[in-house]
C-alpha positions in Angstrom: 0.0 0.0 0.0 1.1 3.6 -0.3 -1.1 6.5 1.1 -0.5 10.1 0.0 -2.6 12.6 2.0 -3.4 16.3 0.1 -5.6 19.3 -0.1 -8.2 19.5 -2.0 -6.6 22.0 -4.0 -4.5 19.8 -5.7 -7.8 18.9 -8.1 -8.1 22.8 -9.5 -7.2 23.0 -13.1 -5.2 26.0 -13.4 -5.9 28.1 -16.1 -4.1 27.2 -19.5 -4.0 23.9 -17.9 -5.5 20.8 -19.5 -5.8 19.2 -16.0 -5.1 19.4 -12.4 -1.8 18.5 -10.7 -4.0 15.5 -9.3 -5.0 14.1 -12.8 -0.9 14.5 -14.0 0.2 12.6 -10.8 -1.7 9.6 -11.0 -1.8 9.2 -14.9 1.9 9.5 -14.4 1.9 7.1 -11.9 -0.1 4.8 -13.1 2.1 4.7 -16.4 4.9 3.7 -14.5 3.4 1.7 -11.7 0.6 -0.4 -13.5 0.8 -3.3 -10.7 -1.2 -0.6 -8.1 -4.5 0.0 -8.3 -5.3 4.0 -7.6 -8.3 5.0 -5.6 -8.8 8.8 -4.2 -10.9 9.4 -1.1 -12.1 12.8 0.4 -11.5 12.5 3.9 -13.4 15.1 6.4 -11.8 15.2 9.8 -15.0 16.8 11.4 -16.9 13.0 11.1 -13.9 12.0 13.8 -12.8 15.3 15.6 -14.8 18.3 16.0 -12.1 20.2 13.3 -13.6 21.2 9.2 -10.8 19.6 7.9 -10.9 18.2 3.9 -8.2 16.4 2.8 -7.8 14.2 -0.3 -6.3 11.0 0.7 -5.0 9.0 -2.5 -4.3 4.9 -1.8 -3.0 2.3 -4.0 -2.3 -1.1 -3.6 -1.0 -3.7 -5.4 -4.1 -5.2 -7.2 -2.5 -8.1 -7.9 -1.3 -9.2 -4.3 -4.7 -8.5 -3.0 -6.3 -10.8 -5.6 -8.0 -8.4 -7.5 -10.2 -6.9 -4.3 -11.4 -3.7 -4.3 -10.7 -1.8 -1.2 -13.7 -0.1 -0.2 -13.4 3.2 1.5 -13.9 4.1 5.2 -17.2 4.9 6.4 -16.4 8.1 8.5 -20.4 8.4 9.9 -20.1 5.6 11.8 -17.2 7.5 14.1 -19.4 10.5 14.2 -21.7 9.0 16.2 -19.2 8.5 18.8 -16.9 11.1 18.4 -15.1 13.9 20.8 -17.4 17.3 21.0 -16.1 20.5 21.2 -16.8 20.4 25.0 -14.7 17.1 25.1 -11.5 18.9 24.5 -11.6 22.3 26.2 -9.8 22.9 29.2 -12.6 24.4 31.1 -9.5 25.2 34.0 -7.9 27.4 31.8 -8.8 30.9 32.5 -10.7 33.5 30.2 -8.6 35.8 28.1 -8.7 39.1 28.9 -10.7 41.2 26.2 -9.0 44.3 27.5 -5.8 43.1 26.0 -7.1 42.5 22.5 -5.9 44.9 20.2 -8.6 47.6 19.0 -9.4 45.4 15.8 -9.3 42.2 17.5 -12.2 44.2 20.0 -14.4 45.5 17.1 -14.0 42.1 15.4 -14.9 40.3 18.7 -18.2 43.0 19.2 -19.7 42.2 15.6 -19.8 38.3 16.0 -21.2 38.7 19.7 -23.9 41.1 17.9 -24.5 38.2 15.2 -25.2 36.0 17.8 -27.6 38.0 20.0 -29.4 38.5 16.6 -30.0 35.1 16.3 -30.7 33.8 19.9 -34.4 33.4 19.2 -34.0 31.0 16.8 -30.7 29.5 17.3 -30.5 29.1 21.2 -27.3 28.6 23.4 -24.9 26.8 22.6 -20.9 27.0 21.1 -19.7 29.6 17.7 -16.3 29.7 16.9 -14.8 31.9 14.6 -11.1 33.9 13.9 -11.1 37.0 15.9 -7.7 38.3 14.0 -9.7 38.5 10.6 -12.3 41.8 10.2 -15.7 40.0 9.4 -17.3 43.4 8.1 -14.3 42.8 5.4 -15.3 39.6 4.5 -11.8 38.3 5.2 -13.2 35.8 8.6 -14.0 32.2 8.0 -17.6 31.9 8.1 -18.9 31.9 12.1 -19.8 28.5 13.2 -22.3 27.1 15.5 -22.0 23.2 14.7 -19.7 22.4 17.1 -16.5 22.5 14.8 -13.4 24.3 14.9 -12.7 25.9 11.8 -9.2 24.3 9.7 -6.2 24.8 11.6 -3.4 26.7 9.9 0.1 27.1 10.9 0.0 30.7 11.7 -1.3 32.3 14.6 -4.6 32.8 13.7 -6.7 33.6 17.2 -9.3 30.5 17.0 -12.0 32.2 19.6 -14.7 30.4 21.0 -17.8 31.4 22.6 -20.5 29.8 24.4 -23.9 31.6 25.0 -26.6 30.3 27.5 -30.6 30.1 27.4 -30.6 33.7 28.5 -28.2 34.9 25.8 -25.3 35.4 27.8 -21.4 34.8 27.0 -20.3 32.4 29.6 -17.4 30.8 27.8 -15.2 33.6 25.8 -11.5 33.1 25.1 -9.1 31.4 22.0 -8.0 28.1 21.7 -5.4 27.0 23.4 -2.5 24.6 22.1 -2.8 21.5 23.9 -6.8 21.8 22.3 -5.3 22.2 19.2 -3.5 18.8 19.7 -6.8 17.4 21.0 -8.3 18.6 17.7 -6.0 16.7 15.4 -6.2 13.6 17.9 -3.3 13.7 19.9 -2.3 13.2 23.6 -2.3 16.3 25.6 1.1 15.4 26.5 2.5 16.4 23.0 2.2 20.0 24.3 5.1 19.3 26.8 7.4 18.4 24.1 7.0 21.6 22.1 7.3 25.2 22.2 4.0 27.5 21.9 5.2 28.4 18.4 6.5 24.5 17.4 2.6 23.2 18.8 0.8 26.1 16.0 3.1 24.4 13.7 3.0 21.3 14.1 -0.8 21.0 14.6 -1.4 23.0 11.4 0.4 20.6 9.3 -0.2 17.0 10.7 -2.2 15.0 9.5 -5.6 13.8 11.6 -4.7 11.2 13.9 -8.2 9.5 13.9 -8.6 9.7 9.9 -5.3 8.4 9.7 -6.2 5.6 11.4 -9.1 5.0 9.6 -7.6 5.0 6.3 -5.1 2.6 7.2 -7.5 0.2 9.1 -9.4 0.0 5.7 -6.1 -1.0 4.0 -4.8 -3.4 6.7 -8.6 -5.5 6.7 -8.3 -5.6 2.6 -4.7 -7.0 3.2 -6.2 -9.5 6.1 -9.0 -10.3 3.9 -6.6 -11.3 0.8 -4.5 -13.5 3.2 -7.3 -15.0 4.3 -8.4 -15.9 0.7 -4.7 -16.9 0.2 -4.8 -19.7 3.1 -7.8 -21.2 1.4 -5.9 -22.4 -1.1 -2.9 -23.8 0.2 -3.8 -27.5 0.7 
């Protein structure tokens, strides 16, 4: 088996292109590897963690060794069922931030979401919005405000990942950013990774890894075709 993981990016045909970077790679591949067979599966994180987090995952395996079985991809909304919520992995010991010592932007940004949500209370009701308070939402430059329980991607620079939590009487009793051992609890690891790395090195590092539970599940599918095509292979030997 290999297993490549990507954005989704990689499928935009650029213009003058006559296909995507995705299309060239795997024809090319395929060319010179004919023994794998090629399968691409859209992976979202937020069916295992409570992240929005699309990632192109693209598997091959040799056809041949697993007897010409297809491998069937993961079913993701069965782990939703069961999965972390956003509750799960906030620290509720760690202390508020201090709105005072948000800069001026980072205030006015903070003030139009709050006045969003107050809007909306009627019909929407208490519960959790997160959002990025560094990016001006009258600009249109701020990821869209969420209230399904999800973080919004993770990147690797300090973008302030704020979250909120409004009560039945519409008000604010949970109010500060994301810290980073949530951010490793968001991608699946232990909270001890946060004592192996530097505040900077954790923004990093949790912006680029890969999703520990999807991970997981993407390999688990490969590992029960492989078990499956031994199995088949035991059959036969007399």
């Amino acid at each position: 088996f290999f297993v490549v993981e990507n954005v989704p990016g990689v499928r935009h045909v650029p213009s003058g292109s006559r296909a995507s970077f995705q299309k060239e790679w795997v024809d090319d591949l395929a060319g010179r590897a004919p023994m794998f067979h090629i399968q691409e599966w859209m992976m979202q994180s937020s069916a295992f963690v409570p992240q929005d987090r699309r990632r192109l995952y693209t598997v091959g395996w040799n056809w041949y060794a697993l007897r010409c079985v297809p491998v069937p991809p993961p079913t993701p909304f069965r782990a939703a069922v069961s999965r972390a919520t956003l509750a799960d992995v906030l620290h509720r010991g760690l202390p508020q931030v201090d709105e005072a010592s948000l800069t001026p932007q980072q205030k006015l940004n903070l003030a139009v979401v709050k006045n969003k949500l107050l809007a909306s209370f009627q019909t929407s009701g208490e519960g959790w919005a997160t959002f990025l308070v560094d990016r001006d939402p009258l600009k249109g430059y701020n990821d869209p405000l969420r209230r399904d329980g999800c973080v919004n991607t993770l990147r690797t620079h300090n973008e302030l990942t704020w979250v909120l939590y409004m009560d039945r009487l519409g008000e604010f009793v949970f109010s500060r950013c994301l810290h980073p051992v949530e951010r490793c609890a968001l991608q699946g690891f232990r909270p001890e990774l946060a004592n192996l790395l530097s505040k900077s090195g954790l923004l990093r590092a949790t912006g680029n890894s890969l999703t520990v539970p999807v991970v997981v599940a993407v390999f688990g599918q490969c590992s029960k075709a492989l078990a499956h095509a031994c199995s088949l292979t035991d059959a036969c030997v007399p």
